[in-house]
Structure formats: structure tokens, C-alpha cells
One Martini backbone bead per residue (centre of mass of N, CA, C, O) as a GRO file, in nm:
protein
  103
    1UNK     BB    1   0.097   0.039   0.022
    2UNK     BB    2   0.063   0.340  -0.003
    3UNK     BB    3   0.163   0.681   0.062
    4UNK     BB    4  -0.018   0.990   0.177
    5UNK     BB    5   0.018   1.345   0.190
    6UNK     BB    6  -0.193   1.620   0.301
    7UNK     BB    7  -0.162   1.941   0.299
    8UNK     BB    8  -0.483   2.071   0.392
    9UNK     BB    9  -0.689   1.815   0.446
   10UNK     BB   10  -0.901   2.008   0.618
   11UNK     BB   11  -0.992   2.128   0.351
   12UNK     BB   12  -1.133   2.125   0.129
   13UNK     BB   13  -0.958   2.070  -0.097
   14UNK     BB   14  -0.815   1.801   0.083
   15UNK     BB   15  -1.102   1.660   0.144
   16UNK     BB   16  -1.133   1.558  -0.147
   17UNK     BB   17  -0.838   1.435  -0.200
   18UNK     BB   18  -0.856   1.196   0.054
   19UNK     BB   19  -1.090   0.996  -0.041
   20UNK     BB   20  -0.986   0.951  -0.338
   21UNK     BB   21  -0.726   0.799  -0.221
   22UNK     BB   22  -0.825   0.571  -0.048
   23UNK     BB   23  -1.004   0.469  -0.312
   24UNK     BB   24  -0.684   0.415  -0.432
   25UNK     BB   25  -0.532   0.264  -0.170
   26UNK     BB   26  -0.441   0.475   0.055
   27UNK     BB   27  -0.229   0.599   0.275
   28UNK     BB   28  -0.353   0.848   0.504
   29UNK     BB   29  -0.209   1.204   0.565
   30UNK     BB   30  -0.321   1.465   0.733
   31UNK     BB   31  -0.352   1.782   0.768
   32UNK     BB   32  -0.354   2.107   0.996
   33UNK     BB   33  -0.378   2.340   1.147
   34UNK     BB   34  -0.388   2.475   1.426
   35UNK     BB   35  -0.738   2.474   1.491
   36UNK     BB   36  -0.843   2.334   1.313
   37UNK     BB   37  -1.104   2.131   1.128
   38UNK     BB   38  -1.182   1.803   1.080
   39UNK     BB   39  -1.461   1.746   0.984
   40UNK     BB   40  -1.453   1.622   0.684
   41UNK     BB   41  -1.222   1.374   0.798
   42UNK     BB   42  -1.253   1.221   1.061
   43UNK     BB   43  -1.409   0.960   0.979
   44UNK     BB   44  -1.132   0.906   0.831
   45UNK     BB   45  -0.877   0.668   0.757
   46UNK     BB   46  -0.683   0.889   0.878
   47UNK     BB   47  -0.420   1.076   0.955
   48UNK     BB   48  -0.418   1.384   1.165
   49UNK     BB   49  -0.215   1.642   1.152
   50UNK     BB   50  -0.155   1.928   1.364
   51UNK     BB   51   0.083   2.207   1.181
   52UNK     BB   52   0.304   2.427   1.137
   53UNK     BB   53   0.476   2.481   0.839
   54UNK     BB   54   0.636   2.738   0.928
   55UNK     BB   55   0.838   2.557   1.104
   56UNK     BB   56   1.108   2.434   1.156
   57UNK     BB   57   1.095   2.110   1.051
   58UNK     BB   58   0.847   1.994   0.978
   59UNK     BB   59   0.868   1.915   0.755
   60UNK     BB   60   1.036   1.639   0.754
   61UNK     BB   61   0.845   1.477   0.929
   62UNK     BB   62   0.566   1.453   0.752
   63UNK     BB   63   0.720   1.302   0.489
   64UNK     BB   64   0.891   1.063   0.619
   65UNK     BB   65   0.688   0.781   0.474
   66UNK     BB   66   0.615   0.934   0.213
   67UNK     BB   67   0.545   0.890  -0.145
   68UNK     BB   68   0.290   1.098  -0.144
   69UNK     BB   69   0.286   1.462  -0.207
   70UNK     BB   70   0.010   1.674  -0.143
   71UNK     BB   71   0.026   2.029  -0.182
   72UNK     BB   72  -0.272   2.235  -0.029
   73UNK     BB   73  -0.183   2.443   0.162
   74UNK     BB   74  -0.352   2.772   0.222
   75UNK     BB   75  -0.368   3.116   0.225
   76UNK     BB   76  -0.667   3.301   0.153
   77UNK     BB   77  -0.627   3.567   0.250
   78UNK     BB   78  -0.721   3.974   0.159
   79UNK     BB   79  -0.543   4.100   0.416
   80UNK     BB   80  -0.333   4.307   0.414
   81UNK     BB   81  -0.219   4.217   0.752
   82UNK     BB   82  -0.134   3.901   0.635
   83UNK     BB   83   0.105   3.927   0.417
   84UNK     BB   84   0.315   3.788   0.569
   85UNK     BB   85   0.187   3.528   0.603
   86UNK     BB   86   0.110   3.417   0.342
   87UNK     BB   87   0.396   3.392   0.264
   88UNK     BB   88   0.503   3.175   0.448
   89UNK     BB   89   0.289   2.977   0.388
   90UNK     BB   90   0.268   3.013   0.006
   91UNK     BB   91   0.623   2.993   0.014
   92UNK     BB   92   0.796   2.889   0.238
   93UNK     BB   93   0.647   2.627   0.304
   94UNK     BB   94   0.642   2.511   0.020
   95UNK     BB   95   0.953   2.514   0.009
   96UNK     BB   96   0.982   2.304   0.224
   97UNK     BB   97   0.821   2.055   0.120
   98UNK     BB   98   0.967   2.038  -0.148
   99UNK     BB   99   1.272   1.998  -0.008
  100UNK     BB  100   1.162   1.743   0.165
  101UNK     BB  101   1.085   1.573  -0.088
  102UNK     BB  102   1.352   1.538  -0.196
  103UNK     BB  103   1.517   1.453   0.040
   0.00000   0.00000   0.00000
């Protein structure tokens, strides 16, 4: 069995990309913020994991074990006083996860 990361897994996008790995036979971990809800993935046997991808260190530990990486986490706010954050989410992180995946 594959496993698959989905960053993001609590949110819209990654909530309907888990069932569908899932259903193709994938052994699935979802992210999601700290704080943030589980209600569409909750019922679904994933592993779960609420993690800051902004933290250093953090990709590479929950890249880890998995075969298949789906980076689909980020901050969708339009609030100019959130700009330096959604960099950190949308720029940082991803270039992160994306280091830890090659890595």
C-alpha cells in the first residue's frame, strides 16, 4: 500500500483529495493548521496531524514515510495586514515541503 501526505487534508481542497486517495487504495495523512477543524475528514481512517508548516523543521518530519506528497495547504486571505503571514503559508511553507520532498 502507497502512503500519501496531503497538506491542507483539513480543508476544502485537501478534504475531497483524501476520500479520493483513500478510494485508490492510499494509506493517508492529512495536515491541517493547529486549531483549525477536522469535521470533513474526522469520520475518515487518516492519520491526522494539526502542525504549523511555517515552523523549521516541521516538513521534513511529516514528509517521512510517505511516497506520494499532495501540498495543497495554504492561506487564501485577502486582508493586506495578513501579507507577511500568507507569504510565510504560501511561499515558505511550500518551498519547504518541497525541499523535505526531495530531500
Amino acid at each position: 500500500m502507497s502512503t500519501a501526505l496531503v497538506t491542507g487534508g483539513s480543508g476544502y481542497k485537501g478534504s475531497v483529495l483524501v476520500p479520493l486517495l483513500l478510494a485508490d487504495g492510499h494509506e493517508v495523512t492529512a495536515t491541517g493548521a493547529p486549531g483549525s477543524s477536522t469535521r470533513w475528514i474526522q469520520d475518515l481512517p487518516v492519520d491526522i496531524r494539526l502542525a504549523d508548516l511555517t515552523e523549521p523543521g516541521v516538513a521534513p518530519g511529516l514528509v517521512e514515510g510517505h511516497g506520494w506528497i499532495f501540498h495543497v495547504a495554504g492561506d487564501t486571505s485577502t486582508w493586506s495586514g495578513l501579507r507577511a503571514r500568507r507569504r510565510k503559508v504560501n511561499v515558505d511553507a511550500a518551498a519547504a515541503m518541497a525541499d523535505a520532498a526531495l530531500a
